[in-house]
C-alpha positions as CSV (number, residue, x, y, z in Angstrom):
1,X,-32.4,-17.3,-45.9
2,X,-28.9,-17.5,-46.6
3,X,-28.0,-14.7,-44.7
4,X,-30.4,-15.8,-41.2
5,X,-27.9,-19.1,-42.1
6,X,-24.8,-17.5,-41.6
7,X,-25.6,-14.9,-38.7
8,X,-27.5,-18.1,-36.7
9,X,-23.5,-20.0,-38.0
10,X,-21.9,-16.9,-36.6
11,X,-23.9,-16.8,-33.3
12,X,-23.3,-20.5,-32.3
13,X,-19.2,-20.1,-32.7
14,X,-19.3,-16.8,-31.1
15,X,-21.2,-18.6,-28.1
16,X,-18.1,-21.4,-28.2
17,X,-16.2,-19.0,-27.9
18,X,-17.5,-17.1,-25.0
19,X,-18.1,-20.5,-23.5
20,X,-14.5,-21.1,-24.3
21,X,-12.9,-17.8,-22.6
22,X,-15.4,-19.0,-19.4
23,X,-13.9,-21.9,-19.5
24,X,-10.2,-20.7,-19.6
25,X,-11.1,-18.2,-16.8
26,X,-12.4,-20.8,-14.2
27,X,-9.1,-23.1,-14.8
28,X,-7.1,-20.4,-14.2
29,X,-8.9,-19.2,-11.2
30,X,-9.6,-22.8,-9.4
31,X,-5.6,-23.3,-9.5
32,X,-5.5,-21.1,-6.2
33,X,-8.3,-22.8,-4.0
34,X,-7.3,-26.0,-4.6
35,X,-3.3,-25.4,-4.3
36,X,-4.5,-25.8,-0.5
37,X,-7.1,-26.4,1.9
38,X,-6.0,-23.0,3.9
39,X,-8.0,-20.2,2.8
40,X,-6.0,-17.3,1.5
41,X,-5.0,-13.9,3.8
42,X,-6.3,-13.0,6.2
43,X,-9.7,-10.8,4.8
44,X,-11.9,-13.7,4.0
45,X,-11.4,-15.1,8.1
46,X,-12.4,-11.5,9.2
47,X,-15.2,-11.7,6.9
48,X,-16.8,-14.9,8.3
49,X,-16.1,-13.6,11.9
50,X,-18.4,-10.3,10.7
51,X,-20.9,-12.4,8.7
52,X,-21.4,-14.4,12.4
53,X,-21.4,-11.7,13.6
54,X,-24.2,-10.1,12.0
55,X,-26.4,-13.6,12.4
56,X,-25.7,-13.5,16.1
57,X,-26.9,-10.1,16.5
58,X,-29.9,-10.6,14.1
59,X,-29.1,-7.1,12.2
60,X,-27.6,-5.9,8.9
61,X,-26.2,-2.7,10.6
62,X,-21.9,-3.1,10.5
63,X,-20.7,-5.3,12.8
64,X,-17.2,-4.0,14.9
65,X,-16.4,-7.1,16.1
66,X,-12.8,-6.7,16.9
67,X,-12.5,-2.6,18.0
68,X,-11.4,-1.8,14.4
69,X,-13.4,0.7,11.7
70,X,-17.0,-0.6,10.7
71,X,-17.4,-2.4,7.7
72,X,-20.2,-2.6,4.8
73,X,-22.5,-5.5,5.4
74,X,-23.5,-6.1,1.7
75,X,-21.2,-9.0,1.2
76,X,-21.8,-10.7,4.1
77,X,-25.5,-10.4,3.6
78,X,-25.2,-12.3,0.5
79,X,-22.6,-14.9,1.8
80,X,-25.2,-15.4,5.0
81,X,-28.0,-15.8,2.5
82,X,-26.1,-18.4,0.6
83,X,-25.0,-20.5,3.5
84,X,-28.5,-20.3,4.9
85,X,-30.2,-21.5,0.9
86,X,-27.4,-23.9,-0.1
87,X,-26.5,-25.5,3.8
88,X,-23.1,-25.8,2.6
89,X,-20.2,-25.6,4.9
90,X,-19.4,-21.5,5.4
91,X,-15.7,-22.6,5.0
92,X,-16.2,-23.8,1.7
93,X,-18.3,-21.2,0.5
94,X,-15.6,-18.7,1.6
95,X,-13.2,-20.4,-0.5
96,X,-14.6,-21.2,-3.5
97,X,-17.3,-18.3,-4.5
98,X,-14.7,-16.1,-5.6
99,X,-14.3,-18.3,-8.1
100,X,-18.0,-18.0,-9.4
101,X,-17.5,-14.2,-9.3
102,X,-15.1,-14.2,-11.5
103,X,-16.8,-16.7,-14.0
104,X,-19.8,-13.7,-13.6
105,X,-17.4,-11.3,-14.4
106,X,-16.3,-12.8,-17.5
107,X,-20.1,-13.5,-18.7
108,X,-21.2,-9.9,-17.7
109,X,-18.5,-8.6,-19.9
110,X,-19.1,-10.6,-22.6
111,X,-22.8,-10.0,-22.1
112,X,-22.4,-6.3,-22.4
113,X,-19.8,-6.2,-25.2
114,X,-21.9,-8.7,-27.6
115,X,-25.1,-6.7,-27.2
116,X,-23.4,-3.2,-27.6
117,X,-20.5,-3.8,-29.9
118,X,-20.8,-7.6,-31.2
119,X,-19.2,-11.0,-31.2
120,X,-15.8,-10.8,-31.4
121,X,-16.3,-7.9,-29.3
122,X,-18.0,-9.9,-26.2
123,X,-14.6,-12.8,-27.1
124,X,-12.4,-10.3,-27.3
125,X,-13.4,-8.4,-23.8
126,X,-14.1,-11.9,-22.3
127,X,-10.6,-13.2,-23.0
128,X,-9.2,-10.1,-21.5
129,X,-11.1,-10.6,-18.3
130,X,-10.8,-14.2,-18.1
131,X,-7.2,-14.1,-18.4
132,X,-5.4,-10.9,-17.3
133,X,-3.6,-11.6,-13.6
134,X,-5.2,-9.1,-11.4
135,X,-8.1,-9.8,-13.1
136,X,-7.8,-13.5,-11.8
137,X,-6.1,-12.8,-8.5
138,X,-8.7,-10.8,-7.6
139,X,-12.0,-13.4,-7.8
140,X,-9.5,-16.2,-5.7
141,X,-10.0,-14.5,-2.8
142,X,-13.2,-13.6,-0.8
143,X,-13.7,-10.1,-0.6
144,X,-15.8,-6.8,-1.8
145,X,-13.7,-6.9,-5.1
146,X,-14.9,-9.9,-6.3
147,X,-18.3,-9.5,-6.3
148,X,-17.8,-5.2,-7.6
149,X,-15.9,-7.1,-11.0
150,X,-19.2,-9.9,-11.5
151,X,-22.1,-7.3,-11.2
152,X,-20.3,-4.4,-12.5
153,X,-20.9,-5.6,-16.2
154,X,-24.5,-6.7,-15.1
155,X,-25.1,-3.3,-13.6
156,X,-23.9,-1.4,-16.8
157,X,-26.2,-3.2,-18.9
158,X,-29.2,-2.1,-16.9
159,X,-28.2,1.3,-16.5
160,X,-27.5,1.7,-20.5
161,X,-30.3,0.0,-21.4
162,X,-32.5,2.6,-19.0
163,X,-30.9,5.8,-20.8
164,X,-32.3,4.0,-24.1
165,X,-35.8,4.4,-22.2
166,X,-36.3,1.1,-21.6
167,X,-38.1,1.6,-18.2
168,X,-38.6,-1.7,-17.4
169,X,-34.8,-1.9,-16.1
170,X,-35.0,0.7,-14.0
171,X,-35.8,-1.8,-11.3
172,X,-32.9,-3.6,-11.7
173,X,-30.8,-1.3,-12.4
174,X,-32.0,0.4,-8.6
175,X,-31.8,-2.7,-6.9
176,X,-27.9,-3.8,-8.3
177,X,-26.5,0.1,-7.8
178,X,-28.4,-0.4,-4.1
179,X,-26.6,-3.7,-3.7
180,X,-23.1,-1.6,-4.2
181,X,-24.4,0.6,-2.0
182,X,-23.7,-1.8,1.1
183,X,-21.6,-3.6,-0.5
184,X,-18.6,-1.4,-1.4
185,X,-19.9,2.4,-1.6
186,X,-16.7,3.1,-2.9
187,X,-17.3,1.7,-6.4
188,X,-20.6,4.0,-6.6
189,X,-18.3,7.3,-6.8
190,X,-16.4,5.4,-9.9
191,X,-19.7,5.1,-11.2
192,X,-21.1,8.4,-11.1
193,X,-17.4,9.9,-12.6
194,X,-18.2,7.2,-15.3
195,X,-21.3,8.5,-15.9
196,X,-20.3,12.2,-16.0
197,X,-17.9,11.5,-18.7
198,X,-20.8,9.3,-20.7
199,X,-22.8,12.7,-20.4
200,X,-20.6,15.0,-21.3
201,X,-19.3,12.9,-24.0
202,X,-22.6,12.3,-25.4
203,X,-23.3,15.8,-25.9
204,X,-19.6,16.7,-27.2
205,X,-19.5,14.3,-29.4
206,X,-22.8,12.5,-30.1
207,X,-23.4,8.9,-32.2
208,X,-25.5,8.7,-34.6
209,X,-29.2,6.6,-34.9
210,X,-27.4,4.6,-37.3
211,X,-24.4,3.7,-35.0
212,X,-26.5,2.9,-31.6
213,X,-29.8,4.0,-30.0
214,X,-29.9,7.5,-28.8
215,X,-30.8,8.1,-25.2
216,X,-33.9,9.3,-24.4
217,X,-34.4,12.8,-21.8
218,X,-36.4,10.4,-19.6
219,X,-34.0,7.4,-20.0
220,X,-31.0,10.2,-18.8
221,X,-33.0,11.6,-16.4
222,X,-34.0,8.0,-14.4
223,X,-30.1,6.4,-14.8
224,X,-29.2,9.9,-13.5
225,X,-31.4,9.6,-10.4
226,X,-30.5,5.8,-9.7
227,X,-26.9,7.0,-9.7
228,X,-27.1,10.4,-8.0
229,X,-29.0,9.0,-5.5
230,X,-27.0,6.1,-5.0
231,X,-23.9,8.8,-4.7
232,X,-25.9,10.4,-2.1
233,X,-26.8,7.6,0.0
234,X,-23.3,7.0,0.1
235,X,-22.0,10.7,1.2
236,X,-24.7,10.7,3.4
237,X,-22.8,7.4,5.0
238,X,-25.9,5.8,4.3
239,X,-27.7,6.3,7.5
240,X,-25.3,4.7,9.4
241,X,-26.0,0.9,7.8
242,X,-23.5,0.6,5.6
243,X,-20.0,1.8,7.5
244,X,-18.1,5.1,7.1
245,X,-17.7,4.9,3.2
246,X,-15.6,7.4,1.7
247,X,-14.3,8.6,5.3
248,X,-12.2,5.4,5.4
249,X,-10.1,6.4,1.8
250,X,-10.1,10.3,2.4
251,X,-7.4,12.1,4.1
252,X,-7.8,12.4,8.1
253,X,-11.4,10.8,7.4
254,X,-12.6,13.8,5.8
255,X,-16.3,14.1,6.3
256,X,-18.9,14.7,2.9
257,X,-22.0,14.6,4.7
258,X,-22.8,17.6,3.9
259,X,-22.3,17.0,0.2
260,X,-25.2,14.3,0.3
261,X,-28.2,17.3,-0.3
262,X,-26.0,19.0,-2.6
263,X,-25.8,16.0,-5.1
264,X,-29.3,14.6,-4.5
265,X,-30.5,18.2,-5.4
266,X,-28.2,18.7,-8.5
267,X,-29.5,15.2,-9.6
268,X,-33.1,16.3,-9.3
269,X,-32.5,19.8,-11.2
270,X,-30.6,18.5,-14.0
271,X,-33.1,15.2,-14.2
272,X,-35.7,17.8,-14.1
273,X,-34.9,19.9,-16.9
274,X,-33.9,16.9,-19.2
275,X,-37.6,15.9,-18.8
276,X,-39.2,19.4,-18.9
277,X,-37.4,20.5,-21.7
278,X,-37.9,17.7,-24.1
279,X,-40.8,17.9,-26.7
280,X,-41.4,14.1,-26.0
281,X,-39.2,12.6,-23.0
282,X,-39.4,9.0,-24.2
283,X,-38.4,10.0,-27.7
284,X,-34.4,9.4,-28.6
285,X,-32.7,13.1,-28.3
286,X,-31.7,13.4,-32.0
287,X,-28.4,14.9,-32.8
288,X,-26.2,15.2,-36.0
289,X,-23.1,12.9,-35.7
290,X,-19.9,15.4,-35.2
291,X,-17.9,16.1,-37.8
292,X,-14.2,13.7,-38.2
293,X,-12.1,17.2,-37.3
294,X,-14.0,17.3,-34.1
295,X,-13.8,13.5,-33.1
296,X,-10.0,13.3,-34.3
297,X,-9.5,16.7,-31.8
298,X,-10.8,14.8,-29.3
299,X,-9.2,11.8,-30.0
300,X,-5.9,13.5,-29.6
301,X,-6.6,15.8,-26.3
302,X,-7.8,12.3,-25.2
303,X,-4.0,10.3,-25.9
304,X,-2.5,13.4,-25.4
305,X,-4.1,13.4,-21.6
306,X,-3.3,9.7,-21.5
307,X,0.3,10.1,-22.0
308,X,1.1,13.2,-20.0
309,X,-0.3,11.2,-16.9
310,X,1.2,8.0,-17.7
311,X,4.8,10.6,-18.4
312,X,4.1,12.1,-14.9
313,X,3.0,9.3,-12.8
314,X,6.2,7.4,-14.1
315,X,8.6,10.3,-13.3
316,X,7.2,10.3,-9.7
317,X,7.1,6.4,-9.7
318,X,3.8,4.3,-9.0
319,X,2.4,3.6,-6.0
320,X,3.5,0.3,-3.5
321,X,2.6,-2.6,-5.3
322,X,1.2,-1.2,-8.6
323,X,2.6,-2.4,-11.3
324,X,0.6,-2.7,-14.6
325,X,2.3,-4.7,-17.3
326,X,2.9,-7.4,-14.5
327,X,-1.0,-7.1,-13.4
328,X,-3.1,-6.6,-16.5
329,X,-0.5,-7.4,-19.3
330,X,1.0,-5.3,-22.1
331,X,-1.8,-6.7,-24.8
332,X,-4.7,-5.5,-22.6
333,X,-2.7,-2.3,-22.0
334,X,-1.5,-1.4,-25.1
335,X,-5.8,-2.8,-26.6
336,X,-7.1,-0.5,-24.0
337,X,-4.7,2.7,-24.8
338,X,-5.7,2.9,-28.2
339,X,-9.3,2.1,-27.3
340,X,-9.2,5.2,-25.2
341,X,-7.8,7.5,-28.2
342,X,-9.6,5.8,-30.4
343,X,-13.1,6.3,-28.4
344,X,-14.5,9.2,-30.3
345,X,-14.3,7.3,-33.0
346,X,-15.9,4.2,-32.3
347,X,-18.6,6.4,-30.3
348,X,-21.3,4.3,-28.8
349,X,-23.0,4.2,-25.5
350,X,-20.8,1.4,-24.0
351,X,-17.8,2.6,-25.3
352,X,-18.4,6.0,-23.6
353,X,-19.1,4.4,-20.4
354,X,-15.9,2.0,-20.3
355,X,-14.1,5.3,-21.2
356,X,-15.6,7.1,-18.2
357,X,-15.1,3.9,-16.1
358,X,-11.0,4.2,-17.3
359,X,-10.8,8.4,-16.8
360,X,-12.4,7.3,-13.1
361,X,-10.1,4.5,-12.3
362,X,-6.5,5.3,-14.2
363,X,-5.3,8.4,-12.0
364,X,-6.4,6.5,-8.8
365,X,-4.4,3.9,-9.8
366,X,-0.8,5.8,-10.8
367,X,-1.2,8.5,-7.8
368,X,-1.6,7.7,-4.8
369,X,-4.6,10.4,-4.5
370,X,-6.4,9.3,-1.5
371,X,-3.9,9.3,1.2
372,X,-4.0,4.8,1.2
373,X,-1.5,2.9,1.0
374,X,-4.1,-0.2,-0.4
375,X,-6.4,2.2,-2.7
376,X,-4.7,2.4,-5.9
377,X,-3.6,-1.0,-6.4
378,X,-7.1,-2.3,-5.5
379,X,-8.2,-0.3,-7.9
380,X,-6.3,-1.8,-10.7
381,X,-9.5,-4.5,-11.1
382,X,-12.1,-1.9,-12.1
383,X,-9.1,0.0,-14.3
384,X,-9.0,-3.8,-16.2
385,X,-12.2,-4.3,-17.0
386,X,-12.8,-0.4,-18.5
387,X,-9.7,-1.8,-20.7
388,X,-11.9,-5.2,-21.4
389,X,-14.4,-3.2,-22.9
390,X,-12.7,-0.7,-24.7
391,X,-10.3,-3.3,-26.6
392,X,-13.5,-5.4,-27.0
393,X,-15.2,-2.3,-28.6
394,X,-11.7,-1.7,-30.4
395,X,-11.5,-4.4,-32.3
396,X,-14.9,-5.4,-33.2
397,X,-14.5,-1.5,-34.9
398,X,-11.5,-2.6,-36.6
399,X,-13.6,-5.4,-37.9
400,X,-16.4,-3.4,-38.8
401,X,-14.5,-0.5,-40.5
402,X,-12.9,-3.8,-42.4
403,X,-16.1,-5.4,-43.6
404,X,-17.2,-1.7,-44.3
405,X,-14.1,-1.1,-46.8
406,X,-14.3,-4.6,-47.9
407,X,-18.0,-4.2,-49.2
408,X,-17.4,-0.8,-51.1
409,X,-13.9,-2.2,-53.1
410,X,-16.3,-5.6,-53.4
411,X,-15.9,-4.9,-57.6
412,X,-12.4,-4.5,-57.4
413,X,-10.4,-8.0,-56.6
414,X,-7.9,-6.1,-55.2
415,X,-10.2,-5.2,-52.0
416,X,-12.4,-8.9,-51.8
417,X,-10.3,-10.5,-49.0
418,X,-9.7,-6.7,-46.8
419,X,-13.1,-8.0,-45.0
420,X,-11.5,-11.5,-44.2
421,X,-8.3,-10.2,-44.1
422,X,-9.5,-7.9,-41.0
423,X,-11.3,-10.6,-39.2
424,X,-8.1,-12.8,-39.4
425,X,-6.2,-9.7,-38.1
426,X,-8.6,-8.8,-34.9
427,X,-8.5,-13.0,-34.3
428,X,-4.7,-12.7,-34.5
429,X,-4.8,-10.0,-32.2
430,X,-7.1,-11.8,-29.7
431,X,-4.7,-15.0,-29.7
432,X,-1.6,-13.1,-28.9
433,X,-3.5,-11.6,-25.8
434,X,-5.0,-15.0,-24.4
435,X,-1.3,-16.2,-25.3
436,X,0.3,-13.4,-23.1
437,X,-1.6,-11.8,-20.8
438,X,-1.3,-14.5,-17.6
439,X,2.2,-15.6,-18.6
440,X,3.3,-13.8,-15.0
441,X,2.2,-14.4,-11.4
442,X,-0.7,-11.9,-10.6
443,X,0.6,-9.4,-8.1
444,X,1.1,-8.2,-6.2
445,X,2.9,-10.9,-3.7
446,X,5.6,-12.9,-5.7
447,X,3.8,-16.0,-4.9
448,X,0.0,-15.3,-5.5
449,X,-1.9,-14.6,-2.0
450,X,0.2,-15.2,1.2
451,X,-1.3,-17.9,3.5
452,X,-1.4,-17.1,7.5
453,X,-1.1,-21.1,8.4
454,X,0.3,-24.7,6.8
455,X,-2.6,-27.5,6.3
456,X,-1.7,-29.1,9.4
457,X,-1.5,-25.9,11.2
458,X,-5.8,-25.2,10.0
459,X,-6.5,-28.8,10.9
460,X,-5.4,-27.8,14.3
461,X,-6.9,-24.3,14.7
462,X,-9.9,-26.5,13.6
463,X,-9.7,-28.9,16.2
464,X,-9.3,-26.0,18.9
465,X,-12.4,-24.1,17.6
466,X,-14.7,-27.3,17.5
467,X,-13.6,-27.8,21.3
468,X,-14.3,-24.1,22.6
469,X,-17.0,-23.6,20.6
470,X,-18.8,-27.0,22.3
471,X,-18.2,-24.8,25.7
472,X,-19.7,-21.5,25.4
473,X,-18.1,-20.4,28.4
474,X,-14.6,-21.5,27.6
475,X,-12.0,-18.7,26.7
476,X,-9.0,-19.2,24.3
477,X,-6.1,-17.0,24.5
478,X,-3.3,-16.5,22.2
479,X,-0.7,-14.1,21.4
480,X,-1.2,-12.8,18.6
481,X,-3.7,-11.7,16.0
482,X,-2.8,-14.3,13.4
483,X,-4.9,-17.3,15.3
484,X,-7.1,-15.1,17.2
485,X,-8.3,-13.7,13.5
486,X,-8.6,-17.3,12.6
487,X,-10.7,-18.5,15.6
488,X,-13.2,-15.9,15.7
489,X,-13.6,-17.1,12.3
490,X,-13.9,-20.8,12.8
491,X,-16.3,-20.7,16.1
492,X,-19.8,-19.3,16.7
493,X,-20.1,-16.1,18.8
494,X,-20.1,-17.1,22.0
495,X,-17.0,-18.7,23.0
496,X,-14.3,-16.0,23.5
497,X,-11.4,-15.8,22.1
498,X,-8.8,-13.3,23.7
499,X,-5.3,-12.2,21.8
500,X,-3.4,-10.5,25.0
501,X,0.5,-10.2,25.4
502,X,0.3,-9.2,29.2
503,X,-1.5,-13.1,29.6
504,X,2.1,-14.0,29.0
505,X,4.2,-11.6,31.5
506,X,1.8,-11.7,34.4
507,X,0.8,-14.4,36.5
508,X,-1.8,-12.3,38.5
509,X,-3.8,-11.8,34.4
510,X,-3.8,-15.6,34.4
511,X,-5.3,-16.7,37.5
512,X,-7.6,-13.8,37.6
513,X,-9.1,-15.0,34.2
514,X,-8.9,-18.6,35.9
515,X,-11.1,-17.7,38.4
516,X,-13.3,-15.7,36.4
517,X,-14.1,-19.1,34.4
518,X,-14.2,-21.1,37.1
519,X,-16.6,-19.3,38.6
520,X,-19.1,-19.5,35.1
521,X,-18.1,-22.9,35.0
522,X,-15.7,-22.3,32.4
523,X,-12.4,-23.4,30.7
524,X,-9.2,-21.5,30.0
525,X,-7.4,-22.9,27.2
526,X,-3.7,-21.3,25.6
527,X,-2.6,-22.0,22.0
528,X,1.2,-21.2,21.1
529,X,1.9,-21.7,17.6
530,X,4.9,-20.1,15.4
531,X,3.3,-16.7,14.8
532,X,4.2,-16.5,18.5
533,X,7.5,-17.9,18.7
534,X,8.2,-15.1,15.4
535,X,6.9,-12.2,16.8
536,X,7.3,-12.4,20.1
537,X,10.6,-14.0,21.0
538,X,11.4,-13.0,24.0
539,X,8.1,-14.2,25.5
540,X,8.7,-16.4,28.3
541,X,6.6,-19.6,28.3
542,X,8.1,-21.5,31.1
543,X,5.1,-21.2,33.4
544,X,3.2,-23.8,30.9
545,X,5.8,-26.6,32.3
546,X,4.3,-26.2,35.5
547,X,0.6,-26.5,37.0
548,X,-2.2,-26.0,36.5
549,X,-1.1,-26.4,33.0
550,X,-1.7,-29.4,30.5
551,X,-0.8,-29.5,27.0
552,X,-4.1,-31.0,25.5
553,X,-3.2,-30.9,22.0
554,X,-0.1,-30.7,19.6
555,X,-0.2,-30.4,15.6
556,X,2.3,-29.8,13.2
557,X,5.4,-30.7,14.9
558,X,6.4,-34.0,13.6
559,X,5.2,-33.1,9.9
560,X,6.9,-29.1,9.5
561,X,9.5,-29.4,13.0
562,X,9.2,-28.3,16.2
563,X,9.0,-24.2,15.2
564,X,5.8,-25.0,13.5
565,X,4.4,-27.0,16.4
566,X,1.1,-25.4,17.4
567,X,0.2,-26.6,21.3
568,X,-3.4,-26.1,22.8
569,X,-2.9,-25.8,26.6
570,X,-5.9,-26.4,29.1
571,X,-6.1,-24.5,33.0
572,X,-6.5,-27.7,35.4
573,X,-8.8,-26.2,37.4
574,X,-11.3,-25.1,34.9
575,X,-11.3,-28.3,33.1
């Protein structure tokens, strides 16, 4: 009775605590929605332009709205899906869902470390993801990363628990990996590299019964086909409905069609032999735990291949805009090093995976391997949260291994506090990181995410969007992609919105559209704002002082000055 007292005590203040880190990690990530009414970048208004894009045509297949390289629909499924259920504004929900990813993220992670490690594991891991700056910069904006970092932890919980033979996840498991799938294929080949290393390792250097649960051939075999056939769906560019996938990040859009049949059959030969082989395929595979010469060579090959990267990759210097101790934080980095050597060790199913998920993700990071200027600093989210869950897995070992030496010296005084003693340490530990890791600005802009307009500046592109999108025949030009990315955001398909520099230079290009419009019974309308004053100075706009010209609309000007005055201009005769 005592004891069912004190582990129901325990549970309740590791829940606070969870609750707590949740808590921390939503402040932290509101700050950047509501520092402004202007959504961040420019992503999120090309993914609203997609996602209307997608409704208009009535299909899930990618969209190409604006001439440039399809796109995975996954995310703007879901966006579309939420819009249509909740009725909120699309706006809003652009802004302010990254946000709820990232409280997902934090409660997946905890989720996974508290059922595979234990408490101060899941507050330990959820501290780390609540608080560490790329971490947070990354769920403040709306794009694929944000929803990879809150079902990643949910989709590793139902993959694990299908390698212990629980088949009843296998559904899940299949439907989240199917949901990456479309959403951001790129995150399934992190996967399967993850689970490689979980695979090797767990036949290199096998747990015990007594540590976790043992896989099961049939639990090995069905996470190995959910993956593998996710991988191969994805080389096979996923029959065309969810974009190029890994064509866009390899060099000269190398093609890996043809390595779709290749890993779909491997998958089905190795899943096939697991189950054909095994005396009883739902029984745990048992295996004696390795010996601590063989998890201590390990341990060293594995900070031994840690450290010769990290020497290499710093001798060559890191790629544009990655910089780790400023994104993730030295606690979290220096937590996840030593859960890395210290892997072997602590050797569990989760803490294999995280491992995999960090051997994946680290030399993407420091090189840049793929040929991409944007690959190996967007990469740096999925890097943090394998270090979550290793330091989360780190320290509840430390505690364990404490309570462990604590309950064998129990007769000698001498040893009585080493349990509490521990506890107090791994807590200590845990405060320092929540004390250091967002003490700088996430990268990597100096100032958070950039913003392509001021308030007033949206309140106007606003104003112009509800007025051309009320005349479906209407056309809006402008100058440059900053507003025209903008626009095609705020209005429904149908009105058109045009960004051409020759509208500028050539008189015949405006009254050729004029008469276009006028003959559909349309309007022509012109917005100059700054973006066109900045990058295209020498731009003559004289001819709008003349007819058939109006200025019918100004913003900005008297708030910001006259170089941030945005002016909508009307054609006369298509009015």
């Amino acid at each position: 009775m005592e004891r069912s007292r004190g582990s129901q005590l325990a549970d309740a203040v590791g829940l606070v605590a969870v609750a707590a880190t949740l808590a921390a990690g939503l402040v932290l990530r509101l700050q950047e929605p509501l520092s402004s009414p202007v959504i961040p970048a420019e992503d999120p208004f090309t993914h609203m332009a997609r996602l209307k894009a997608h409704l208009a045509a009535g299909s899930l297949e990618p969209t190409d709205p604006f001439g440039e390289e399809l796109y995975p629909p996954g995310m703007h499924a879901l966006l579309a899906a939420v819009w249509a259920f909740t009725g909120e504004d699309l706006y809003t929900i652009v802004r302010f869902s990254p946000v709820v990813f990232g409280g997902l993220s934090i409660l997946g992670t905890a989720l996974l470390l508290w059922h595979h490690a234990g408490r101060l594991a899941a507050f330990v891991g959820g501290l780390a993801v609540a608080l560490a700056p790329e971490l947070v910069f990354r769920t403040t904006m709306m794009a694929p990363t944000a929803i990879d970092v809150a079902l990643l932890g949910f989709t590793v919980y139902a993959l694990l628990a299908v390698v212990a033979d629980l088949m009843g996840w296998v559904p899940p498991a299949a439907l989240l990996t199917l949901y990456l799938v479309f959403s951001h294929p790129w995150l399934i080949g992190m996967l399967a590299a993850a689970g490689l290393v979980f695979g090797l390792l767990t036949l290199a250097v096998p747990w015990s019964a007594e540590e976790a649960p043992r896989p099961s051939a049939r639990g090995l075999a069905a996470g190995l086909g959910v993956v593998g056939g996710a991988l191969a769906l994805v080389l096979s560019t996923c029959a065309g409905l969810c974009g190029p996938g890994y064509q866009q990040v390899l060099p000269g859009g190398a093609s890996l069609l043809l390595a779709a049949p290749v890993v779909l059959a491997a998958t089905a030969i190795v899943g096939g032999l697991l189950w054909v082989r095994a005396a009883d395929p739902s029984a745990p595979i048992e295996t004696g735990r390795r010996s601590l010469v063989v998890r201590l060579g390990v341990a060293a090959m594995l900070g031994g291949a840690l450290a010769g990267l990290t020497w290499l990759a710093l001798q060559r210097g890191f790629p544009e805009f990655v910089d780790l101790p400023r994104m993730l934080g030295w606690p979290l980095i220096g937590l996840g090093a030593l859960g890395v050597v210290g892997a072997p060790l602590l050797a569990g199913p989760l803490t294999y995976t995280a491992l995999g998920l960090g051997i994946a993700t680290y030399p993407l990071t420091i090189f840049p391997l793929l040929g991409s200027g944007f690959v190996s600093h967007r990469v740096v989210a999925y890097l943090g949260l394998a270090a979550a869950l290793l330091a989360g897995g780190l320290v509840q070992g430390l505690a364990r291994g404490g309570a462990l030496v604590g309950a064998r010296g129990a007769r000698s005084r001498r040893w009585a506090g080493v349990s509490a003693g521990t506890l107090a340490l791994t807590v200590a530990v845990a405060g320092v990181a929540a004390g250091t890791l967002a003490v700088t600005t996430p990268g990597p802009y100096d100032e958070g995410w950039y913003r392509l307009y001021e308030p007033c500046e949206m309140e106007g592109l606003q104003e112009v969007a509800d007025r051309v999108g009320s005349h479906p025949r209407s056309v809006v030009v402008t100058g440059d992609w900053r507003p025209n990315t903008v626009l095609s955001a705020l209005v429904d398909p149908g009105p058109r919105v045009w960004v051409s520099d020759s509208f500028f230079v050539s008189a015949s290009e405006r009254r050729g559209i004029a008469l276009e419009l006028e003959a559909e019974d349309g309007s022509a309308y012109l917005l100059v704002d700054r973006h066109l004053r900045t990058e295209k100075p020498d731009v003559d706009l004289g001819f709008l002082d003349e007819e058939p010209w109006t200025a019918t609309g100004s913003w900005c000007g008297a708030e910001l000055g006259s170089r941030y005055q945005m002016t909508l201009y009307v054609h006369e005769r298509t009015r």
